[in-house]
C-alpha positions as semicolon CSV with decimal commas, in nm:
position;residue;x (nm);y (nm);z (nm)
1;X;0,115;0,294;1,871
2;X;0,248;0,656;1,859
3;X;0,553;0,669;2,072
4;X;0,636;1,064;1,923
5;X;0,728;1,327;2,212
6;X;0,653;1,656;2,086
7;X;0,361;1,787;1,898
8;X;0,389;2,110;1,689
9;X;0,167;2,310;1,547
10;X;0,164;2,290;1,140
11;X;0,420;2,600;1,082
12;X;0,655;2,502;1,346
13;X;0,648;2,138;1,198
14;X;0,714;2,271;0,788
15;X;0,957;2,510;0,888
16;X;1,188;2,197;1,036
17;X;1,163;2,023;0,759
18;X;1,224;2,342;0,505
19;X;1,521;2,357;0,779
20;X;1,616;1,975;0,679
21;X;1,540;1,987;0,311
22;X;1,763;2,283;0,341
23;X;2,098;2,028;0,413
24;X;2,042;2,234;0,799
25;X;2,143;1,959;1,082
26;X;1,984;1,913;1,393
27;X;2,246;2,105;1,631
28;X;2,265;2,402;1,365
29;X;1,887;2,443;1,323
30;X;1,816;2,439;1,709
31;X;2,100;2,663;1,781
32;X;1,951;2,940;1,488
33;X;1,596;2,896;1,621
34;X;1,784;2,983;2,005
35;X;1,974;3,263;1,885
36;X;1,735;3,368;1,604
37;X;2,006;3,329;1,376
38;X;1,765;3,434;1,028
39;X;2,085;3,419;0,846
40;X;2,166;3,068;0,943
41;X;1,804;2,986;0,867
42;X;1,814;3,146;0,465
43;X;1,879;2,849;0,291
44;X;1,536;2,680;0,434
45;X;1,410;3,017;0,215
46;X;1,530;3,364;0,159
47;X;1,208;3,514;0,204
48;X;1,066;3,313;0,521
49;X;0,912;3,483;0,839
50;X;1,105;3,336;1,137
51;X;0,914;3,550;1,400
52;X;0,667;3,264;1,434
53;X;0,937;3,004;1,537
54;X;1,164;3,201;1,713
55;X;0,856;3,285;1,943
56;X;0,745;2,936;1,941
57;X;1,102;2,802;2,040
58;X;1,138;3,067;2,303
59;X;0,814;2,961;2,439
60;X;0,823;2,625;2,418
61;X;1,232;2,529;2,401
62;X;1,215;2,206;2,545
63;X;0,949;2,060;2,296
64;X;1,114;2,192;2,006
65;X;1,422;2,039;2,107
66;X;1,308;1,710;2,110
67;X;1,064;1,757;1,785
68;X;1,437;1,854;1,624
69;X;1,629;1,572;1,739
70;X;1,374;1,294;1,814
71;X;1,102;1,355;1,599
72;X;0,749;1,500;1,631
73;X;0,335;1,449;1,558
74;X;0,169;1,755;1,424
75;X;-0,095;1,916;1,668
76;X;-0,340;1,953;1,343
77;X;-0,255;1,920;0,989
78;X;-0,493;2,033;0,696
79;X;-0,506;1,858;0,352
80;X;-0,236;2,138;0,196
81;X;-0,003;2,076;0,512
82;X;-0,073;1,747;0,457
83;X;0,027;1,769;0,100
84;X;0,328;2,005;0,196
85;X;0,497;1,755;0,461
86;X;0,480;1,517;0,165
87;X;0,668;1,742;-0,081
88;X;0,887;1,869;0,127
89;X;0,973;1,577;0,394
90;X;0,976;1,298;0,104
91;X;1,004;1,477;-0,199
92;X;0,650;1,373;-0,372
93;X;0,521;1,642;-0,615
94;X;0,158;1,663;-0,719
95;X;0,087;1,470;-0,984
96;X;0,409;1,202;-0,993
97;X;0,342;1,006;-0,681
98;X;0,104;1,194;-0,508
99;X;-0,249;1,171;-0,631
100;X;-0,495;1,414;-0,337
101;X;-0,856;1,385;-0,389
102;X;-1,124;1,621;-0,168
103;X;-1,113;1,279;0,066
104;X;-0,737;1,306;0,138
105;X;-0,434;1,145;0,017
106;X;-0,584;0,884;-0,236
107;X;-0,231;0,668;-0,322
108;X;0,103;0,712;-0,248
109;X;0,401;0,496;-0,221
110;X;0,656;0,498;0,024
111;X;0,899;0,270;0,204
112;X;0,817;0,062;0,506
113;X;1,054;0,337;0,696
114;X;0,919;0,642;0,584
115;X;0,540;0,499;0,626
116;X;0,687;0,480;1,027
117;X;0,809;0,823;0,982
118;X;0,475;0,950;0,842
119;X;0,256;0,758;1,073
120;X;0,432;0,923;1,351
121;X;0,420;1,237;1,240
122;X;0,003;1,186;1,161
123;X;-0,217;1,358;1,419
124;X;-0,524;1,167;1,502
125;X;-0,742;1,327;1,278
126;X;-0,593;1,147;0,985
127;X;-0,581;0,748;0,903
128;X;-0,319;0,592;0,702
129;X;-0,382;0,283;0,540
130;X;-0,144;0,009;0,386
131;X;-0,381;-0,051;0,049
132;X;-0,429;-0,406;0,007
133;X;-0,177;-0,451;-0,289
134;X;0,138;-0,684;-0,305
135;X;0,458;-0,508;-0,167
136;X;0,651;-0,386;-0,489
137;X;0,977;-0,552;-0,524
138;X;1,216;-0,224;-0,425
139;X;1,006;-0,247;-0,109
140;X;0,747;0,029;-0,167
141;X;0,411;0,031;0,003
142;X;0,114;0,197;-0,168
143;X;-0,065;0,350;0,060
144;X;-0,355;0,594;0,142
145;X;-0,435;0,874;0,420
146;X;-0,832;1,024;0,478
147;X;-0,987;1,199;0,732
148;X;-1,073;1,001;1,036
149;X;-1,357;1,193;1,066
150;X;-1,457;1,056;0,683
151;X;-1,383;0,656;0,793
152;X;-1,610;0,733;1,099
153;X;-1,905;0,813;0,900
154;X;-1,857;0,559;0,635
155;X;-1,857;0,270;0,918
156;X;-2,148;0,468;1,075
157;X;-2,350;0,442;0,725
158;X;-2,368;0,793;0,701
């Protein structure tokens, strides 16, 4: 079960974790999002528009402080946010450890932790699945994520 706090809307959600890829810790991130501090904010991308999340964070301060320090679930994620929170949360790149079909995320492999991490992040519309494969032996799952939407109407027959 889902025990995630906040739920963010897919830019808010990639912009924290540009933020974190970025080296950016949690009390220097939420005070540049509070102060709209762009310069603080460059190194999670010279070019990015911070508009959107400073409004967000004004608007919604509370949330985004605990999506910062305690973790969030994305409101709705679509396959390339999907893909993009893969890349740049856990460092997969398409093509060497990420294989994405139309259907969703076909195989991936990830540790026990980060499949917690990624679960919890999941909105309902996605399923992740542990694929029924021995664990390998530097603890790696192999797992896949699809629609929920696409299970539904496979168990339906459809």
């Amino acid at each position: 079960m889902k025990k995630t706090i906040s739920r963010l809307p897919m830019p808010a959600g990639l912009r924290i974790e540009l933020s974190r890829a970025a080296g950016l810790d949690n009390e220097t991130l939420f005070r540049a999002l509070k102060e709209k501090d762009v310069k603080a904010l460059r190194p999670a991308g010279e070019n990015l528009d911070w508009e959107y999340m400073f409004s967000y964070a004004e608007q919604h301060e509370e949330e985004v402080k605990e999506a910062i320090y305690h973790g969030y679930e994305f409101k709705f994620l679509t396959i390339n946010g999907l893909r993009n929170y893969l890349k740049i949360r856990f460092g997969f790149k398409d093509g060497h450890g990420l294989e994405v079909s139309e259907e969703g995320i076909v195989s991936l492999k990830m540790s026990a932790e980060d499949v917690k991490e990624l679960e919890g992040a999941l909105p309902g519309h996605w399923n992740l699945s542990t694929l029924d494969v021995p664990e390998e032996k530097d603890g790696q799952r192999k797992i896949q994520i699809k629609p929920a939407a696409l299970e539904q109407n496979k168990a339906a027959g459809s």
